[in-house]
C-alpha positions as CSV (number, residue, x, y, z in Angstrom):
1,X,8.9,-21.9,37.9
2,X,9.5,-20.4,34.5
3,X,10.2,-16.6,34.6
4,X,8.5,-14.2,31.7
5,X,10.3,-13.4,28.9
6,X,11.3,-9.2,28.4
7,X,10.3,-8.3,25.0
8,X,13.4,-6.5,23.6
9,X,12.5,-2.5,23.4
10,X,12.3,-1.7,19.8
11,X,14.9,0.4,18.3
12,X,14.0,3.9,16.9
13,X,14.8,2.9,13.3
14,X,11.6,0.1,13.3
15,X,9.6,2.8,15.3
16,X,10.8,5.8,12.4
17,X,10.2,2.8,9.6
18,X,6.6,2.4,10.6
19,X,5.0,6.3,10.6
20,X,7.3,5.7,6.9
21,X,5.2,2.6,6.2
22,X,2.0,5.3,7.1
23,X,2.9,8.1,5.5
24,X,3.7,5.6,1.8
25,X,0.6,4.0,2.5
26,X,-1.1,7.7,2.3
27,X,0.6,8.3,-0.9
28,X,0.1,5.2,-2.6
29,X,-3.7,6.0,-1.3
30,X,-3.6,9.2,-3.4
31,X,-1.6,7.6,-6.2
32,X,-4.1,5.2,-7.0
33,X,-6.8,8.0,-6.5
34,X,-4.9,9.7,-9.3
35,X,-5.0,6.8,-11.3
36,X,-8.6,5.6,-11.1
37,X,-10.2,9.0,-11.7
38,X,-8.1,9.5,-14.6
39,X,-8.7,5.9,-15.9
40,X,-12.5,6.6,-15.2
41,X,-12.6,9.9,-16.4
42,X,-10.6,9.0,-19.8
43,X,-10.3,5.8,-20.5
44,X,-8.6,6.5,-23.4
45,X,-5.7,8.5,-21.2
46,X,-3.9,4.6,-21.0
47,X,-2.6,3.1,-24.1
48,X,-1.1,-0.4,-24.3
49,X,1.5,-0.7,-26.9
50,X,1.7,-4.6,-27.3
51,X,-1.1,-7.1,-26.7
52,X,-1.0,-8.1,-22.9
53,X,-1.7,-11.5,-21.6
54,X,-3.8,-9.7,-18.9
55,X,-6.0,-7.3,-21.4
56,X,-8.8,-6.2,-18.7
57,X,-11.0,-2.5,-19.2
58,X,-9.6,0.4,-18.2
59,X,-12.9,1.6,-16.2
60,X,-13.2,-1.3,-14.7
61,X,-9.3,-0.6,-13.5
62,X,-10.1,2.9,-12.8
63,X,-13.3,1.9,-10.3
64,X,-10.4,-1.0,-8.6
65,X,-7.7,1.9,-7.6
66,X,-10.2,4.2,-6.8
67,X,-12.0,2.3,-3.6
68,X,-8.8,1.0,-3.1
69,X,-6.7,4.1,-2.8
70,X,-9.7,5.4,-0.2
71,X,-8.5,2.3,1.6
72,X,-5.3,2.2,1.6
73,X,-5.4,5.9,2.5
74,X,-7.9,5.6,5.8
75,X,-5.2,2.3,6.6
76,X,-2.0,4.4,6.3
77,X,-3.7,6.7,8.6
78,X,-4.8,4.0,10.9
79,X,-0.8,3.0,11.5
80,X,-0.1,6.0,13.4
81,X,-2.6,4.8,16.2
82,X,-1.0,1.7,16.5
83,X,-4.1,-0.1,15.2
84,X,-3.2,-3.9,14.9
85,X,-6.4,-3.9,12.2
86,X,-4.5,-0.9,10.1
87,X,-1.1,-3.0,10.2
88,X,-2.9,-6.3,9.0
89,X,-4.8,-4.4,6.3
90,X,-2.1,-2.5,5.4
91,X,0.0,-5.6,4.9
92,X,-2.8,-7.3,3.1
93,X,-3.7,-4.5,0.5
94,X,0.0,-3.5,0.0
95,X,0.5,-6.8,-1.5
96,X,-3.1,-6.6,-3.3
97,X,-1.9,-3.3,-4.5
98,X,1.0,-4.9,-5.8
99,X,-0.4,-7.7,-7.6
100,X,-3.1,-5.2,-9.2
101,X,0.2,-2.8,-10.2
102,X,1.7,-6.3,-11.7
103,X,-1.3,-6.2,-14.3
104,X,-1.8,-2.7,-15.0
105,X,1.9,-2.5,-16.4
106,X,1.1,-2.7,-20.0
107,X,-0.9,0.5,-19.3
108,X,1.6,2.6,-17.3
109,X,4.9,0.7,-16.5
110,X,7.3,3.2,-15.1
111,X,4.2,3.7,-12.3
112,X,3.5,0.5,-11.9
113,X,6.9,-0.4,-11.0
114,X,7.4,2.5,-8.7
115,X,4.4,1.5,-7.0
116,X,5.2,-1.9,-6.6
117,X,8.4,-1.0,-5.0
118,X,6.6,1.0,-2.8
119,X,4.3,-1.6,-1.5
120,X,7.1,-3.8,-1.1
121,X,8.9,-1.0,1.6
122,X,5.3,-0.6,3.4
123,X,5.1,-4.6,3.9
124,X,8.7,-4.5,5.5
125,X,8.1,-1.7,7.8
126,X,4.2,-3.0,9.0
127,X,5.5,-6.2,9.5
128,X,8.7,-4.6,12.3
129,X,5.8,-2.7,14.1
130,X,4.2,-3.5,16.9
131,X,1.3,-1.8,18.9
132,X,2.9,-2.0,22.1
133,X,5.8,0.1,20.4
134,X,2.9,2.3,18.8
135,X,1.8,3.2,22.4
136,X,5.2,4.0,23.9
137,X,4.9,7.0,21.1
């Protein structure tokens, strides 16, 4: 007869890395709140220096971080519940964030990139995480 396996207790860093991963995912939410209402509220506020491959509308940008941010923001505070839907969404639009950051470079690089490295940290962290350590806390 086989005997169950003992999850290994998590260690205090993944636990401290996770309410991180929530409170970036917050930010980022309110970064790209930032950025969509000033893309939507002057479009002109973004300039591209060069021509882009990727040349798309700043509104249309602006509306995209906007209902994104709200997301990303009601996710980030879904991690501190434990919720396995806030992890898997926050997973999934960190990378979407990401790839949307990739293309809105020619329009604001230095953010872009700071972004980008942000979702990367939030991926890392929701991806240590588990409920069950969630609920010990």
């Amino acid at each position: 007869m086989a005997t169950p396996q003992t999850s290994k207790p998590e260690s205090g860093w993944t636990v401290g890395f996770a309410f991180f991963a929530g409170a970036i995912m917050i930010l980022i939410g309110i970064f790209h709140l930032f950025e969509g209402i000033a893309a939507i509220a002057e479009d002109e506020f973004f300039v591209v220096g060069r021509e882009y491959v990727y040349d798309i509308d700043v509104t249309a940008w602006g509306w995209i971080h906007l209902i994104g941010g709200i997301i990303i923001v009601a996710a980030g505070i879904g991690v501190y519940s434990g919720a396995a839907w806030a992890r898997i969404v926050g997973i999934l639009l960190a990378g979407l964030s990401a790839i949307g950051n990739f293309f809105f470079i020619p329009y604001y690089p230095a953010w872009s990139i700071l972004i980008i490295a942000l979702d990367i940290a939030v991926i890392l962290a929701l991806t240590a995480f588990t409920r069950e350590v969630a609920e010990g806390y």
